[in-house]
PDB file of N, H, CA, C and O in Angstrom:
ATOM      1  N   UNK A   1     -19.593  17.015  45.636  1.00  0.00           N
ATOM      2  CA  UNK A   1     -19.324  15.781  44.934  1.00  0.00           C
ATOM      3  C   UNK A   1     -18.369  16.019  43.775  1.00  0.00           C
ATOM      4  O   UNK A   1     -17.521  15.189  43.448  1.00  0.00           O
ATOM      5  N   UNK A   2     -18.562  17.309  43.105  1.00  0.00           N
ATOM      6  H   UNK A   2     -19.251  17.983  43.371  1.00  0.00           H
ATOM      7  CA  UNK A   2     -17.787  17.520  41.839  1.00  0.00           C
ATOM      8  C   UNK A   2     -16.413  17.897  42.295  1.00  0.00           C
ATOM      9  O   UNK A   2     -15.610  17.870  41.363  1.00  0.00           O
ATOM     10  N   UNK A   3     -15.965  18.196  43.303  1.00  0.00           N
ATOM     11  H   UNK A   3     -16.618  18.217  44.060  1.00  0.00           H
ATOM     12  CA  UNK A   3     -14.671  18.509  43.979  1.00  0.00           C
ATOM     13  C   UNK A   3     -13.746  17.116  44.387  1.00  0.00           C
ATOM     14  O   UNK A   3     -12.578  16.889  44.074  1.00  0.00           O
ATOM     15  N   UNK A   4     -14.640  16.307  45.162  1.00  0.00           N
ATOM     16  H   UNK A   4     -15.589  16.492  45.417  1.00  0.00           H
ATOM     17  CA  UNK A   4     -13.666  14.980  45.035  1.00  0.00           C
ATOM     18  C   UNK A   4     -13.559  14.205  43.865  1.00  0.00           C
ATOM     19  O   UNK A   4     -13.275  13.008  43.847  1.00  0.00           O
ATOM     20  N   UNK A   5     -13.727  14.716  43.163  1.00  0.00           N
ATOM     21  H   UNK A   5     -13.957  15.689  43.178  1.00  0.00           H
ATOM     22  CA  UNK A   5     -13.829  13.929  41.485  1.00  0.00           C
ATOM     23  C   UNK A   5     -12.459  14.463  40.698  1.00  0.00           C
ATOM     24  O   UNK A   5     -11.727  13.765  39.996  1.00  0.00           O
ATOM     25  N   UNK A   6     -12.300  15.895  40.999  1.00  0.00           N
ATOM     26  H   UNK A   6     -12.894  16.462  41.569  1.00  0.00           H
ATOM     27  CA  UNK A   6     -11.045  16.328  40.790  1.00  0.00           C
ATOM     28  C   UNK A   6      -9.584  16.214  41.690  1.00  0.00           C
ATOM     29  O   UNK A   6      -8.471  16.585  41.319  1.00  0.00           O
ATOM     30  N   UNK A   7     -10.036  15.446  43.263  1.00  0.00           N
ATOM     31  H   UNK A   7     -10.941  15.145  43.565  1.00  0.00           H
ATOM     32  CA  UNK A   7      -8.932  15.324  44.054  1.00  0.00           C
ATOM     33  C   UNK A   7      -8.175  13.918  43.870  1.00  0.00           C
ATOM     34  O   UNK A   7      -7.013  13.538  44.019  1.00  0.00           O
ATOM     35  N   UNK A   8      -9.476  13.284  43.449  1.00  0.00           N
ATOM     36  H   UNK A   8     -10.419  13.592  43.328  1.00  0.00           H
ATOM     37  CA  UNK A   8      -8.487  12.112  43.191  1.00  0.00           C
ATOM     38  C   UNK A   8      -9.116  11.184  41.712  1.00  0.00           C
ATOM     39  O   UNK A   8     -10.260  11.020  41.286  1.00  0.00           O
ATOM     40  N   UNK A   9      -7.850  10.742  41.256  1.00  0.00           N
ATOM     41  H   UNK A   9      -6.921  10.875  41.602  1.00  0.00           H
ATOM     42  CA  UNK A   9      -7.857   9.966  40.546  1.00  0.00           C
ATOM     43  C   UNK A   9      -6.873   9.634  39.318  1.00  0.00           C
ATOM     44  O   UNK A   9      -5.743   9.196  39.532  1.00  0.00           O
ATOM     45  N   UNK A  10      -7.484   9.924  37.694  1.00  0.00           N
ATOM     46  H   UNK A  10      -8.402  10.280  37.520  1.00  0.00           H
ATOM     47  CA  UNK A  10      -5.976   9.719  36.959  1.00  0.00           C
ATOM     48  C   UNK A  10      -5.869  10.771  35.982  1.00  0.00           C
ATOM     49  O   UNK A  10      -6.916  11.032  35.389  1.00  0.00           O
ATOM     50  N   UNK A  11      -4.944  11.372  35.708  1.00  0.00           N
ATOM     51  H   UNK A  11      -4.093  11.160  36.190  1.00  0.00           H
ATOM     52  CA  UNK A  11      -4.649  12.355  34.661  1.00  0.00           C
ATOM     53  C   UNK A  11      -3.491  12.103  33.704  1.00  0.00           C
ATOM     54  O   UNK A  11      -2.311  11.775  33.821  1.00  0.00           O
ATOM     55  N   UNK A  12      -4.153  12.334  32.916  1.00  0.00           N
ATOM     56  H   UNK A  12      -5.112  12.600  32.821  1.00  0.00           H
ATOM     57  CA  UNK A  12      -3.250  11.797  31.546  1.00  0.00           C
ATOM     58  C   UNK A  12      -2.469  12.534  30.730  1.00  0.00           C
ATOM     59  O   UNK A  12      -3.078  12.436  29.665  1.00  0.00           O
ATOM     60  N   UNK A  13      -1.697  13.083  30.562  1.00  0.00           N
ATOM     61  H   UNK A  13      -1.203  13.163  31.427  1.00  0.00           H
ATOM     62  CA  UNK A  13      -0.983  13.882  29.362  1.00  0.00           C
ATOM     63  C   UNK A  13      -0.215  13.395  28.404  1.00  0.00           C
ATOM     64  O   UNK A  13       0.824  12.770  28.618  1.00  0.00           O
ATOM     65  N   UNK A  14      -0.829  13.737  26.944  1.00  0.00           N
ATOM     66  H   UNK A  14      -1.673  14.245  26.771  1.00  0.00           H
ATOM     67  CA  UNK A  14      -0.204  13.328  25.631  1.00  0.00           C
ATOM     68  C   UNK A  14       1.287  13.775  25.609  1.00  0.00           C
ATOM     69  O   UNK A  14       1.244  15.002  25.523  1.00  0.00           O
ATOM     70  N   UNK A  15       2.607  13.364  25.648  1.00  0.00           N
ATOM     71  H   UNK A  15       2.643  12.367  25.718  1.00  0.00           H
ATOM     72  CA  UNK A  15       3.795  13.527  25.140  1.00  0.00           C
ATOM     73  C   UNK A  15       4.281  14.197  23.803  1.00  0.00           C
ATOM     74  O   UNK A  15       4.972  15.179  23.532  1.00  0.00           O
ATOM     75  N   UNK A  16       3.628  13.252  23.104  1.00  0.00           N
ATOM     76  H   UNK A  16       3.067  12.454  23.324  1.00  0.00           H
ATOM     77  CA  UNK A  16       3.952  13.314  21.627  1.00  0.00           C
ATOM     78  C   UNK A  16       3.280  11.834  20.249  1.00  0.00           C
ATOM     79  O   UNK A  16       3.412  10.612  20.315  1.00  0.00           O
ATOM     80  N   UNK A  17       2.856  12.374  19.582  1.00  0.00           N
ATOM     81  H   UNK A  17       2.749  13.367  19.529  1.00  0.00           H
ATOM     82  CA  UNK A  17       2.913  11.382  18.382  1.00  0.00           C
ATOM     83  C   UNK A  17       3.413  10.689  17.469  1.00  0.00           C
ATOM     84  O   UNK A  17       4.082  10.258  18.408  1.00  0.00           O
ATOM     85  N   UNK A  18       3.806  10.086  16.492  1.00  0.00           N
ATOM     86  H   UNK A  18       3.263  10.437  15.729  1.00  0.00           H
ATOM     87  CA  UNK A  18       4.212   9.896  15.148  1.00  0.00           C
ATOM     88  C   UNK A  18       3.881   8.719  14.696  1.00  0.00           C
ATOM     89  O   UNK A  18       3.286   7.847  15.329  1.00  0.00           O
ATOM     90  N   UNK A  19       4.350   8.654  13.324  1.00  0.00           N
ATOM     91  H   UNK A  19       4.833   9.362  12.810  1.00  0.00           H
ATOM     92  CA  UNK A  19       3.825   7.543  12.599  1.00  0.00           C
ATOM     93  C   UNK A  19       4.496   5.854  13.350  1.00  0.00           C
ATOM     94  O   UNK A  19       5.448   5.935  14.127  1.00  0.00           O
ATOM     95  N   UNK A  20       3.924   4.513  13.032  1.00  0.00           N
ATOM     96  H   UNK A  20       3.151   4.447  12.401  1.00  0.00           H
ATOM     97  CA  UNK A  20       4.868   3.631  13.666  1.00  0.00           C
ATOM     98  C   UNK A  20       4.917   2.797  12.260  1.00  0.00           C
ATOM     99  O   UNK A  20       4.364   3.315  11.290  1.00  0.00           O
ATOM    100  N   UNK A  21       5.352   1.934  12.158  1.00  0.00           N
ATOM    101  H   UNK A  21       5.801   1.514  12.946  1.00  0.00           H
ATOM    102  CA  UNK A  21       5.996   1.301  11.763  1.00  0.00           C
ATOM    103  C   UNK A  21       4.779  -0.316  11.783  1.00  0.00           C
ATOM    104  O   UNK A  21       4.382  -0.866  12.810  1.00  0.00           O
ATOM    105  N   UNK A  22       4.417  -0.761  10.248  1.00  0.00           N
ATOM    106  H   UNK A  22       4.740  -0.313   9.414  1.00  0.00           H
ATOM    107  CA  UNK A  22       3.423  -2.045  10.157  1.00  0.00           C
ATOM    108  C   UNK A  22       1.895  -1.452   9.858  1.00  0.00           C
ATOM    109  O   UNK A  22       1.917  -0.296   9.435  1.00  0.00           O
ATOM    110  N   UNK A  23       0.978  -1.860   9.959  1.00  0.00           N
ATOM    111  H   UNK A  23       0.960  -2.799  10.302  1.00  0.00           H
ATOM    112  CA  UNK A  23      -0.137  -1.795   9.111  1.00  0.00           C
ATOM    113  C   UNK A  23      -1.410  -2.418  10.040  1.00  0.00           C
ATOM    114  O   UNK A  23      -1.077  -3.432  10.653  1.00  0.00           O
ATOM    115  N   UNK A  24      -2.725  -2.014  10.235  1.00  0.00           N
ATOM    116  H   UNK A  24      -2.996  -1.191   9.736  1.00  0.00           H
ATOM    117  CA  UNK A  24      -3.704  -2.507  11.346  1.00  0.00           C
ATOM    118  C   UNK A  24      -3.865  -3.880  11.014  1.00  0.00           C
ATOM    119  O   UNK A  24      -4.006  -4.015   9.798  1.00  0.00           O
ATOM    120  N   UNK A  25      -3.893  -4.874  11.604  1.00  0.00           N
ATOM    121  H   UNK A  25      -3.779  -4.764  12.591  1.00  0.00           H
ATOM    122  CA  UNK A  25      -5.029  -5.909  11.117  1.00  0.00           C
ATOM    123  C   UNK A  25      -5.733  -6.107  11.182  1.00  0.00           C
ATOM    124  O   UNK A  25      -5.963  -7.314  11.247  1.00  0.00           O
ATOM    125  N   UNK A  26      -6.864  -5.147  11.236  1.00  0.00           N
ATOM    126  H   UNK A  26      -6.677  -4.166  11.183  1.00  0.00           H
ATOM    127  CA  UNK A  26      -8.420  -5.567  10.721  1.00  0.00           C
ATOM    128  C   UNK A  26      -9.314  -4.363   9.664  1.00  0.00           C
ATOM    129  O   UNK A  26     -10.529  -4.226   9.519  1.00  0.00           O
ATOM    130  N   UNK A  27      -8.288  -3.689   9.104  1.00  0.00           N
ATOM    131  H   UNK A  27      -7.302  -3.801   9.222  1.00  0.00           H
ATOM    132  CA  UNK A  27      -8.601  -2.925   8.338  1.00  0.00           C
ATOM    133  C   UNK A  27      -7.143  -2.273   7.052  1.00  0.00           C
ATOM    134  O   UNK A  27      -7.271  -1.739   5.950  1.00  0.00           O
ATOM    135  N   UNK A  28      -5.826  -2.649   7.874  1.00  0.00           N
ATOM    136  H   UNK A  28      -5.722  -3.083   8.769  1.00  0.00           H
ATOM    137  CA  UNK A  28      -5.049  -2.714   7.014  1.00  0.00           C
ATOM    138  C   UNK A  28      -4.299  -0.709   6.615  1.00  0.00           C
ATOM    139  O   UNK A  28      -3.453  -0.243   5.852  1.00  0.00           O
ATOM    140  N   UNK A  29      -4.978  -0.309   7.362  1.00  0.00           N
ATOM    141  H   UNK A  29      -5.665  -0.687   7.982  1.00  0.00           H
ATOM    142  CA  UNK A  29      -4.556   0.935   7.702  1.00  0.00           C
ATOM    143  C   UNK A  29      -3.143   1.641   8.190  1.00  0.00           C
ATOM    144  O   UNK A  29      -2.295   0.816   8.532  1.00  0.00           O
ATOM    145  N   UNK A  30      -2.818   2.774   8.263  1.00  0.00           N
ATOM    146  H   UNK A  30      -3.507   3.444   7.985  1.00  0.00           H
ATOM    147  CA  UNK A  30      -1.526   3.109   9.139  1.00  0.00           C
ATOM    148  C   UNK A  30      -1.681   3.111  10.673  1.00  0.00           C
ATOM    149  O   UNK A  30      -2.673   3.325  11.370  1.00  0.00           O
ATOM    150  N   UNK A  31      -0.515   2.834  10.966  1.00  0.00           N
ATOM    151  H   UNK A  31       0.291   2.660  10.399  1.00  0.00           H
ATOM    152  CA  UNK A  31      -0.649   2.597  12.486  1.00  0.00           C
ATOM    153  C   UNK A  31       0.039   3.529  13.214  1.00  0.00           C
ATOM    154  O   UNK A  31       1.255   3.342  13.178  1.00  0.00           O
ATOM    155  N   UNK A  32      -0.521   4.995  14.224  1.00  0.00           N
ATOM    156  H   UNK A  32      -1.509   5.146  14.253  1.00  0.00           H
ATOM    157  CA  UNK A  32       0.187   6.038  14.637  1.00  0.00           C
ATOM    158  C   UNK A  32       0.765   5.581  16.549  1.00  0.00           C
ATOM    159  O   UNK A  32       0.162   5.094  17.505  1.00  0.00           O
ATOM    160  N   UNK A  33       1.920   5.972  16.375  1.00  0.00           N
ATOM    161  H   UNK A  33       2.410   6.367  15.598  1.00  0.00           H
ATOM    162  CA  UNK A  33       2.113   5.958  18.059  1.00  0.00           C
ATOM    163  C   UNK A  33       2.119   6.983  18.886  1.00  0.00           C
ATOM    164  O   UNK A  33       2.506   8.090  18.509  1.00  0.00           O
ATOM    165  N   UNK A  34       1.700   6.756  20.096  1.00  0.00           N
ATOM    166  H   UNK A  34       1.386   5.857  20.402  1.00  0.00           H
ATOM    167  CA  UNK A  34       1.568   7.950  20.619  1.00  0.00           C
ATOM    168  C   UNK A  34       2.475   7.586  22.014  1.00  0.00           C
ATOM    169  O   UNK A  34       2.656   6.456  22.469  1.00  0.00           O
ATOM    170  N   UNK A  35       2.896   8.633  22.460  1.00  0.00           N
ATOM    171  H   UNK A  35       2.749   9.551  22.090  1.00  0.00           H
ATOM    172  CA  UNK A  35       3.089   8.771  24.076  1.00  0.00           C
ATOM    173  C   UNK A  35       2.557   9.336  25.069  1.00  0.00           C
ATOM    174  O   UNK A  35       2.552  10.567  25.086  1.00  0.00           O
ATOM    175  N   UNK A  36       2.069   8.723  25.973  1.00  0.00           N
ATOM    176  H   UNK A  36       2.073   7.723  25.960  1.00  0.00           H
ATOM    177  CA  UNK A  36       1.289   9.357  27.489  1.00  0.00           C
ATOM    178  C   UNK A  36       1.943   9.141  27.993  1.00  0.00           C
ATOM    179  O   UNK A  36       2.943   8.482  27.710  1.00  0.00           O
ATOM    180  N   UNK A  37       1.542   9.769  29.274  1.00  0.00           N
ATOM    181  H   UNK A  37       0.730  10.304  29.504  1.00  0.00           H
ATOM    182  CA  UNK A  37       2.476  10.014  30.750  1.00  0.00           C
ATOM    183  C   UNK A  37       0.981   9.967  31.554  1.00  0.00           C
ATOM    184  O   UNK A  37       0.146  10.745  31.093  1.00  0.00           O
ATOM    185  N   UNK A  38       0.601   9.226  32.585  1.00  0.00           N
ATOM    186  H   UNK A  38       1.279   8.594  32.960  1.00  0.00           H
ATOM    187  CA  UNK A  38      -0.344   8.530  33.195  1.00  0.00           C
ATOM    188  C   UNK A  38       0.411   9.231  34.807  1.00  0.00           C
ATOM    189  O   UNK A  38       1.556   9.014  35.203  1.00  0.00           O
ATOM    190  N   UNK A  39      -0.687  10.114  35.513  1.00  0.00           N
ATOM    191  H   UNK A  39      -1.617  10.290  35.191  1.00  0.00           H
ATOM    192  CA  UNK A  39      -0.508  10.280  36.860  1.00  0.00           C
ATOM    193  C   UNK A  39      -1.313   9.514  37.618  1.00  0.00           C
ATOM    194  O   UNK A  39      -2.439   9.530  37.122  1.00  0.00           O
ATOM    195  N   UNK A  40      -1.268   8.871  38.558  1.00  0.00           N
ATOM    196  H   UNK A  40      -0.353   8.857  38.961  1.00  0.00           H
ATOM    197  CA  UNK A  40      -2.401   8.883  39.659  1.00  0.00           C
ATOM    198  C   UNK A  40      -2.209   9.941  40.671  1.00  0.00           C
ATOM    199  O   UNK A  40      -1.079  10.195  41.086  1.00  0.00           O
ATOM    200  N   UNK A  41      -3.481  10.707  41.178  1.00  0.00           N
ATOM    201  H   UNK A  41      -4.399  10.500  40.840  1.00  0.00           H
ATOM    202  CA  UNK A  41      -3.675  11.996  42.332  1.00  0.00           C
ATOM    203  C   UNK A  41      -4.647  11.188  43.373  1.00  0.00           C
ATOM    204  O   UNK A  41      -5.673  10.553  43.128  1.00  0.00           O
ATOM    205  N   UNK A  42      -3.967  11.431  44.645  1.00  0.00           N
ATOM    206  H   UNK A  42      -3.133  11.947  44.844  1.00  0.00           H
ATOM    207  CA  UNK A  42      -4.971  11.410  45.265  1.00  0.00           C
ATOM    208  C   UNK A  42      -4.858  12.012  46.513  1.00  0.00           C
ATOM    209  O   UNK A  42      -3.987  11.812  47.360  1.00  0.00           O
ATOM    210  N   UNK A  43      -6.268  13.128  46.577  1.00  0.00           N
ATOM    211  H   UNK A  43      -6.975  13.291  45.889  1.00  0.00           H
ATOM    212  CA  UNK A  43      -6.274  14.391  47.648  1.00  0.00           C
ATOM    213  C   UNK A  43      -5.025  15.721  47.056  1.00  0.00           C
ATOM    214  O   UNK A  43      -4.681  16.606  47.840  1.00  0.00           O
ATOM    215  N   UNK A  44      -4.539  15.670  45.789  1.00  0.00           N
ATOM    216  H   UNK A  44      -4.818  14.951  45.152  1.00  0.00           H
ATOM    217  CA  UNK A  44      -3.608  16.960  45.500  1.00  0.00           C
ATOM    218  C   UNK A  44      -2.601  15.728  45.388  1.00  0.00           C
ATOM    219  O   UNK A  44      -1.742  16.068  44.574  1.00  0.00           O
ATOM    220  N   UNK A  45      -2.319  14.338  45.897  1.00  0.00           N
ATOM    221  H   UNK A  45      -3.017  14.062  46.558  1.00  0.00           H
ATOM    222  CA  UNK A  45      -0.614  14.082  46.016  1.00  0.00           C
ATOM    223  C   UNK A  45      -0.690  13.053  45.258  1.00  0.00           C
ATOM    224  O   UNK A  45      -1.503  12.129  45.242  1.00  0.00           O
ATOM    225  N   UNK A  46       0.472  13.337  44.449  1.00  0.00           N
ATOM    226  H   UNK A  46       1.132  14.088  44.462  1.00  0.00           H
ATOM    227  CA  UNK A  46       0.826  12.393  42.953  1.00  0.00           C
ATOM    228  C   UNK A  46       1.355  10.938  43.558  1.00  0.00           C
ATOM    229  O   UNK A  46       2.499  10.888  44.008  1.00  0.00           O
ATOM    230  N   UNK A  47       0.569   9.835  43.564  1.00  0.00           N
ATOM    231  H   UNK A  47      -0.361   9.876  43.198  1.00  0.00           H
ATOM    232  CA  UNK A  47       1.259   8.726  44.135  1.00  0.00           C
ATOM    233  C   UNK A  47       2.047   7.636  43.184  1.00  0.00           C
ATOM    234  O   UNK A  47       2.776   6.696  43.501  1.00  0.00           O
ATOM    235  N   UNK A  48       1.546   8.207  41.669  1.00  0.00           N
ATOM    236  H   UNK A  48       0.953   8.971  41.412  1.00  0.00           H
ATOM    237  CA  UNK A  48       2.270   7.140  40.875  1.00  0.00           C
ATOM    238  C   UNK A  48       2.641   7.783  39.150  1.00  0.00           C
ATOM    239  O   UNK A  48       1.676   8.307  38.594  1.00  0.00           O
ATOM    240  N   UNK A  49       3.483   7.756  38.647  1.00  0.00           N
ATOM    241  H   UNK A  49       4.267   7.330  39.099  1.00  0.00           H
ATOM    242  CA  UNK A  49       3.932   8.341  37.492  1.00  0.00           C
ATOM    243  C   UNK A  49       4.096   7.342  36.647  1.00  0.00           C
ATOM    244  O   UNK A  49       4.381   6.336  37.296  1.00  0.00           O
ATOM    245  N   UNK A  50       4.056   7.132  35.528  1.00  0.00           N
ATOM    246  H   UNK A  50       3.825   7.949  35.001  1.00  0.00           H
ATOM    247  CA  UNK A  50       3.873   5.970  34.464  1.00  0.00           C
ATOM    248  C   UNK A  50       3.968   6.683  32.808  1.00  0.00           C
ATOM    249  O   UNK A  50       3.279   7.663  32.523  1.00  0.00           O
ATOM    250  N   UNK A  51       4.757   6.142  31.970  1.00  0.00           N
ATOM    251  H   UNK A  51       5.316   5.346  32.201  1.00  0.00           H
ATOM    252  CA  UNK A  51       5.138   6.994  30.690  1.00  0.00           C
ATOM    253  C   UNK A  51       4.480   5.807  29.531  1.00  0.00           C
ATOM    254  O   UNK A  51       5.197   4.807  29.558  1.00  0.00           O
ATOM    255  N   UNK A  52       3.670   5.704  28.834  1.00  0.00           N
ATOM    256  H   UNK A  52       3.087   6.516  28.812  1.00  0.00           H
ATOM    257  CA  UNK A  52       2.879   4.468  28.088  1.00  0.00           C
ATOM    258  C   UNK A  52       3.436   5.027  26.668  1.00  0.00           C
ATOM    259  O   UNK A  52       3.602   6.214  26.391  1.00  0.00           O
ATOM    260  N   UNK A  53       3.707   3.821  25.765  1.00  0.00           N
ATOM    261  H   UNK A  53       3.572   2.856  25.990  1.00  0.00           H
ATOM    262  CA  UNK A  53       3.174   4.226  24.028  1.00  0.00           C
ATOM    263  C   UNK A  53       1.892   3.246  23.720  1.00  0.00           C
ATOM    264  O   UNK A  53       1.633   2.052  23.871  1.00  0.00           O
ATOM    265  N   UNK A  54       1.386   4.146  23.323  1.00  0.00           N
ATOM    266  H   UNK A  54       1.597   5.116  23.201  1.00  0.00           H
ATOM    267  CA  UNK A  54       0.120   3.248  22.932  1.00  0.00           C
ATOM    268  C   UNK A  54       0.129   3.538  21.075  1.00  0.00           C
ATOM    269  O   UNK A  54       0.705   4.441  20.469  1.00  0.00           O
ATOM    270  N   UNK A  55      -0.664   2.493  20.563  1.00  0.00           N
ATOM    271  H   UNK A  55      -1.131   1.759  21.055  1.00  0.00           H
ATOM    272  CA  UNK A  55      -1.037   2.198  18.976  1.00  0.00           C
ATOM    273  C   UNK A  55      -2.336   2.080  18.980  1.00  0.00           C
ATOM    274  O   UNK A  55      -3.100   1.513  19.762  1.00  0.00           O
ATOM    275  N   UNK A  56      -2.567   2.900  17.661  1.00  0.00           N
ATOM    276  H   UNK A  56      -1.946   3.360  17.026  1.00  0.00           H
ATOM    277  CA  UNK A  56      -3.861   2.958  17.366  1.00  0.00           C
ATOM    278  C   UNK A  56      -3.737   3.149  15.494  1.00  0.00           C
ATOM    279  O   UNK A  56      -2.869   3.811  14.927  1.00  0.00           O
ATOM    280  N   UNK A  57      -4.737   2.454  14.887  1.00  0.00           N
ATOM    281  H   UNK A  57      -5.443   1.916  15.348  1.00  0.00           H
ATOM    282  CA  UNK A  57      -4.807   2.573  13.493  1.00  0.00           C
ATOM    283  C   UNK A  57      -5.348   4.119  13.196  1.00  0.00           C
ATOM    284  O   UNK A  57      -6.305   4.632  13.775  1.00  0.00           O
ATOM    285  N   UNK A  58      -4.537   4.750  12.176  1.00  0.00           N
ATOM    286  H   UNK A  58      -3.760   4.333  11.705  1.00  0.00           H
ATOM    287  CA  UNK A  58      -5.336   6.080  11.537  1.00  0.00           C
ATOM    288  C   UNK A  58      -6.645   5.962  10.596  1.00  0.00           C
ATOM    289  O   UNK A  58      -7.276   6.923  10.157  1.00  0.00           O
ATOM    290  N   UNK A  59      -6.869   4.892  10.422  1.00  0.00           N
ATOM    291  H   UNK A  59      -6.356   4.111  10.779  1.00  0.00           H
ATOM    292  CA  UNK A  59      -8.171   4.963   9.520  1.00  0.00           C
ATOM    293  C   UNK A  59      -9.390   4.482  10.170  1.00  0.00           C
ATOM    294  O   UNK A  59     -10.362   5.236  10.214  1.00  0.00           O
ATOM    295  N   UNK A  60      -9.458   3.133  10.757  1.00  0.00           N
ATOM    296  H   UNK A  60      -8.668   2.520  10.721  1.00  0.00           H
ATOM    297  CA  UNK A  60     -10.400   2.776  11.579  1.00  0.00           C
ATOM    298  C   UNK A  60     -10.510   3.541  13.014  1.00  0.00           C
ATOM    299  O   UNK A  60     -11.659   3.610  13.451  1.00  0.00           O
ATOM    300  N   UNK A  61      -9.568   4.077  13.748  1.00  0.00           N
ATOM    301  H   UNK A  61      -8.634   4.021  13.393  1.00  0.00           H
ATOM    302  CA  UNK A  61      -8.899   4.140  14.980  1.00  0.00           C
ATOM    303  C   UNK A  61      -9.323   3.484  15.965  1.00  0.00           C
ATOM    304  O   UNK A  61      -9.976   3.932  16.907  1.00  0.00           O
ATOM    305  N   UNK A  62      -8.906   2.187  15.762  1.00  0.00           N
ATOM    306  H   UNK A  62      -8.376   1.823  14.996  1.00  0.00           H
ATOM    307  CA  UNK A  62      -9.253   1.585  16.880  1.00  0.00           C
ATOM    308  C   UNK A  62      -7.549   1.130  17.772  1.00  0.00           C
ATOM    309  O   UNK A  62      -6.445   0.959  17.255  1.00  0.00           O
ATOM    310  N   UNK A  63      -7.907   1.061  19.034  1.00  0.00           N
ATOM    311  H   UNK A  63      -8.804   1.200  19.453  1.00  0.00           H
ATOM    312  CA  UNK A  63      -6.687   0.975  19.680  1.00  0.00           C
ATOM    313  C   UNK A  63      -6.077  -0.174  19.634  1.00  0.00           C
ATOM    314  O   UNK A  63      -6.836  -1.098  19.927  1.00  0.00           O
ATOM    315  N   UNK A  64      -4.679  -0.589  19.306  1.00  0.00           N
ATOM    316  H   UNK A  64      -4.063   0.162  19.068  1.00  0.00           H
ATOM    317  CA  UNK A  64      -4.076  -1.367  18.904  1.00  0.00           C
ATOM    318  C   UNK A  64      -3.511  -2.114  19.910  1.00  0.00           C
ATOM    319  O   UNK A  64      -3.093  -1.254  20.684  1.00  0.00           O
ATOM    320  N   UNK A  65      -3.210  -3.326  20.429  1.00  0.00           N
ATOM    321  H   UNK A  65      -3.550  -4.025  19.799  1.00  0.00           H
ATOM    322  CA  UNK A  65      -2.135  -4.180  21.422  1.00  0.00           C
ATOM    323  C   UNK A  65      -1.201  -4.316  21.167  1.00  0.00           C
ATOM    324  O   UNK A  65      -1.271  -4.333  19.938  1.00  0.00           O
ATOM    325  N   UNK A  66       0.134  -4.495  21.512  1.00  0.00           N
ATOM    326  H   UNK A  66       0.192  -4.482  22.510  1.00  0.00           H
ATOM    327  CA  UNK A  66       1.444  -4.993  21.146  1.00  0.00           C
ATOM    328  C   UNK A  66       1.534  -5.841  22.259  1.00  0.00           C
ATOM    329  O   UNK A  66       1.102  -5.507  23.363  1.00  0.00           O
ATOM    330  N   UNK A  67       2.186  -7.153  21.984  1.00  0.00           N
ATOM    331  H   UNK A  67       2.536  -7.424  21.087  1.00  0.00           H
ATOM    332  CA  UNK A  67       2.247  -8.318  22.529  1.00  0.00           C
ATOM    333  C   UNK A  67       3.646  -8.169  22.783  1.00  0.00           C
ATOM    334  O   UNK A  67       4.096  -7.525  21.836  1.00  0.00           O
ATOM    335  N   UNK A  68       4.649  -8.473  23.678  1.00  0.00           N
ATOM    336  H   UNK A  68       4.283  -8.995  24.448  1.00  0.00           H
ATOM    337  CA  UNK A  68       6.289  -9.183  23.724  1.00  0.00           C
ATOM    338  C   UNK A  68       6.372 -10.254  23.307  1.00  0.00           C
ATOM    339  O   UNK A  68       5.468 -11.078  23.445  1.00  0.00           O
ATOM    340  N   UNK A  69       7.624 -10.524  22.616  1.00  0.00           N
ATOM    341  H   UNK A  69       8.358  -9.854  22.503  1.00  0.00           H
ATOM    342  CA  UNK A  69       7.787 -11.360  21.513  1.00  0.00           C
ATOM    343  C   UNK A  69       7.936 -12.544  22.607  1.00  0.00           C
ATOM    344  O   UNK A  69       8.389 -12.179  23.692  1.00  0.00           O
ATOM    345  N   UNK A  70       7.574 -14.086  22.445  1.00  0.00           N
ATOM    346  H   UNK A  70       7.206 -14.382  21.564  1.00  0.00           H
ATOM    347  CA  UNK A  70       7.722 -15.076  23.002  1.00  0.00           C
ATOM    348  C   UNK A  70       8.799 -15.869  22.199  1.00  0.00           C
ATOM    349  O   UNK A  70       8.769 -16.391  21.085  1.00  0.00           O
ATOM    350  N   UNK A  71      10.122 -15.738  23.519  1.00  0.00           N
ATOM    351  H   UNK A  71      10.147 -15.313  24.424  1.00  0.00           H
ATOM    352  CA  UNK A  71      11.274 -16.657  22.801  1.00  0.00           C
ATOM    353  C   UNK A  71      10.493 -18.223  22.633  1.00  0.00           C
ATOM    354  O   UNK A  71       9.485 -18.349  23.328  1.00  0.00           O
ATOM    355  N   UNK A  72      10.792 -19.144  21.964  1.00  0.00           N
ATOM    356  H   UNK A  72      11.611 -19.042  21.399  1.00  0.00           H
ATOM    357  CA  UNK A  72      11.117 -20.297  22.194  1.00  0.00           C
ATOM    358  C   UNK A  72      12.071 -21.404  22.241  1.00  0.00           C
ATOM    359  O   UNK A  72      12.621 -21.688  21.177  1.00  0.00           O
ATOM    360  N   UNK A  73      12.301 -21.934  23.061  1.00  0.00           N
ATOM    361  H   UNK A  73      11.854 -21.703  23.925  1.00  0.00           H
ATOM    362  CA  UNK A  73      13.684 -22.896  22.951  1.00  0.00           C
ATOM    363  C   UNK A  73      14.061 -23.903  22.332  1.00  0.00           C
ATOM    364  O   UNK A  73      15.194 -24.350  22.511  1.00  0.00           O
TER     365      UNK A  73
END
């Protein structure tokens, strides 16, 4: 059982960090960015590659959303 647990599924590797840019809102904290790189495996074969930044506050750390800006006309 502990063998197909390692053949398939998702593996994650950190890129890199740094500070971002704005302040949490619900605690008002710094806000750090990070970069992952997201595999999916399944049976040994890599079926999907994916590069994420994710936000998270340094004081509370809770994980942060970023929304795309909505034009309006």
């Amino acid at each position: 059982m502990a063998g197909a647990a390692m053949l398939c599924g998702k593996e994650e590797k950190v890129l890199g960090a740094q500070k971002a840019p704005g302040s949490c809102p619900y605690c008002g904290g710094g806000v750090a960015a990070t970069d992952v790189e997201a595999k999916w495996v399944l049976c040994c074969l890599p079926l999907c590659r994916k590069a994420k930044r994710r936000f998270a506050c340094t004081a509370c750390a809770r994980r942060l959303v970023s929304y795309p800006a909505i034009l309006h006309d």
